[in-house]
C-alpha positions as CSV (number, residue, x, y, z in Angstrom):
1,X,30.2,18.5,215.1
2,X,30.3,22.1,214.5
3,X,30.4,24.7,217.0
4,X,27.6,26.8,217.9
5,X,28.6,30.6,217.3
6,X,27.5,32.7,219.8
7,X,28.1,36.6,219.6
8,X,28.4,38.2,223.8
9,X,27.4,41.4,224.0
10,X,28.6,43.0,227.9
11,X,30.6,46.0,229.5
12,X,32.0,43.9,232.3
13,X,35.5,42.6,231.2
14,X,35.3,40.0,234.0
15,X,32.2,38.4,233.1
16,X,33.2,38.5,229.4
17,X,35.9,36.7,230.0
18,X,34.4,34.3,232.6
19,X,31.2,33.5,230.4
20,X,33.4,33.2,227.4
21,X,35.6,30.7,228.9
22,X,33.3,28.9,230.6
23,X,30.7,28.4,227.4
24,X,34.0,26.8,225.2
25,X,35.6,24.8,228.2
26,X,32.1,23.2,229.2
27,X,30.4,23.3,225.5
28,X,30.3,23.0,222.4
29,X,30.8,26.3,221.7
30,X,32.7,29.3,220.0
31,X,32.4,32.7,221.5
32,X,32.9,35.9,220.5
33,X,32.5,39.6,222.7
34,X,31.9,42.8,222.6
35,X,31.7,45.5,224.9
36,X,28.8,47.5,223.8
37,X,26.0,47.6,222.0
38,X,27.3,49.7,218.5
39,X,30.4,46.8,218.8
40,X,28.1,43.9,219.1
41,X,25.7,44.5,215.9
42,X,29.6,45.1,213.8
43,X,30.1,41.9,215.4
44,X,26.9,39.9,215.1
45,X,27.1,41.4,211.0
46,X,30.7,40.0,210.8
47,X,30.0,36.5,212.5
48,X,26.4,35.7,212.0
49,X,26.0,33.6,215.4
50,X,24.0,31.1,216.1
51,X,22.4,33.2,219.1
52,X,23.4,36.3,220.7
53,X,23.7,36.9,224.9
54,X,23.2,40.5,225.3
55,X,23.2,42.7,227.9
56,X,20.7,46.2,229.1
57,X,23.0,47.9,230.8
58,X,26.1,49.2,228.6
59,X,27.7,52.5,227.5
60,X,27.2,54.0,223.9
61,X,24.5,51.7,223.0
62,X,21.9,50.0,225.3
63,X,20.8,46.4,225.2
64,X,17.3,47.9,224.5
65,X,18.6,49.7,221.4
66,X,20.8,47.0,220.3
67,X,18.1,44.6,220.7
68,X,15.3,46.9,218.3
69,X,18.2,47.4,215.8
70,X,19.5,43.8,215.6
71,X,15.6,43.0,215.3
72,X,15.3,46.1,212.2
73,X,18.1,45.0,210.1
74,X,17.4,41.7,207.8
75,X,20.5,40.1,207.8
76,X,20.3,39.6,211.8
77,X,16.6,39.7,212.4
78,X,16.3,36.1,212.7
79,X,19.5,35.3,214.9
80,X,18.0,34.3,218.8
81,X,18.8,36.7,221.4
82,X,18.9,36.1,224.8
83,X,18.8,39.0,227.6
84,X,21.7,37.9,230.0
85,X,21.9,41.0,233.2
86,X,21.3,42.2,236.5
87,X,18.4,43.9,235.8
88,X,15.4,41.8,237.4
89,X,12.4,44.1,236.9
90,X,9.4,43.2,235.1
91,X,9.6,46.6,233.3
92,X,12.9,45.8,231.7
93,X,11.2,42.1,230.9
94,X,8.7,43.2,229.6
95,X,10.1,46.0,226.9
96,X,12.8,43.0,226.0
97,X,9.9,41.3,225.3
98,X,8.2,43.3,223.3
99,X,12.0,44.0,221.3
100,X,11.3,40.0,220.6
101,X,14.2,38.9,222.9
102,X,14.2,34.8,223.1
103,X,14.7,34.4,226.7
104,X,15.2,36.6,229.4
105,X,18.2,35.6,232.0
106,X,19.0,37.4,234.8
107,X,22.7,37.2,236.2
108,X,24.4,34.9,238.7
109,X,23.1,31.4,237.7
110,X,25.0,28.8,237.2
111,X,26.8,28.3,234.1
112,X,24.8,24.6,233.6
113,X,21.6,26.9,233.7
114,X,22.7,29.4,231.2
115,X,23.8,26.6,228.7
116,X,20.7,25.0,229.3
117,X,18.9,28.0,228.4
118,X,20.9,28.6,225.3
119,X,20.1,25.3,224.2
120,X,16.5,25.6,224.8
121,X,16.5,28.9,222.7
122,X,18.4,26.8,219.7
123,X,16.0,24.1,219.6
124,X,13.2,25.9,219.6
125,X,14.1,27.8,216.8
126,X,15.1,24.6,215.1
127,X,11.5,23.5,215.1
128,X,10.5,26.6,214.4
């Protein structure tokens, strides 16, 4: 079975790295990171995921911005994205929402609840 490609997009080094690791050890999964927003759509152009994790908060380019460009250009307009951060307020749900996020996921669940998530987000689109 192939793995699903998945394009991290996060300042944090730490949870990088954790996420990362934990998403190939406990799935089926290949992961990829970068550590801003102008990295990540060089990244998600290069790799052409399967789904993208993304977060608002990051230097140089928001998750916002990435988001509304990823969502502008053709070749990555139809790749998932899910909003993985800290922020919890509706305000930032709700403008990810209207960017046409997937799924909105805030962090410090359990990594069981984020891959449940993801793969929620990829079947849905598979019936889409």
């Amino acid at each position: 079975m192939a793995l699903t490609k998945i394009v991290f997009i996060d300042d944090e080094g730490d949870i990088l790295w954790t996420v990362k690791k934990s998403l190939e050890v406990m799935g089926n999964y290949s992961v990829e990171t970068a550590k801003n927003g102008k990295e990540g759509i060089a990244l998600v152009k290069k790799v052409k995921p399967d789904l993208v994790l993304l977060d608002i908060m990051m230097p140089v380019m928001d998750g916002f911005e990435t988001l509304k460009k990823l969502k502008e250009t053709p070749d990555t307009a139809k790749i998932p994205v899910i909003m993985f951060t800290a922020r919890e307020d509706d305000e930032a749900k709700i403008q990810a929402a209207e960017l046409y996020n997937e799924d909105y996921i805030t962090k410090g669940l359990d990594m069981p609840v984020l891959m449940q998530k993801i793969e929620e987000v990829l079947k849905r689109r598979a019936h889409a």
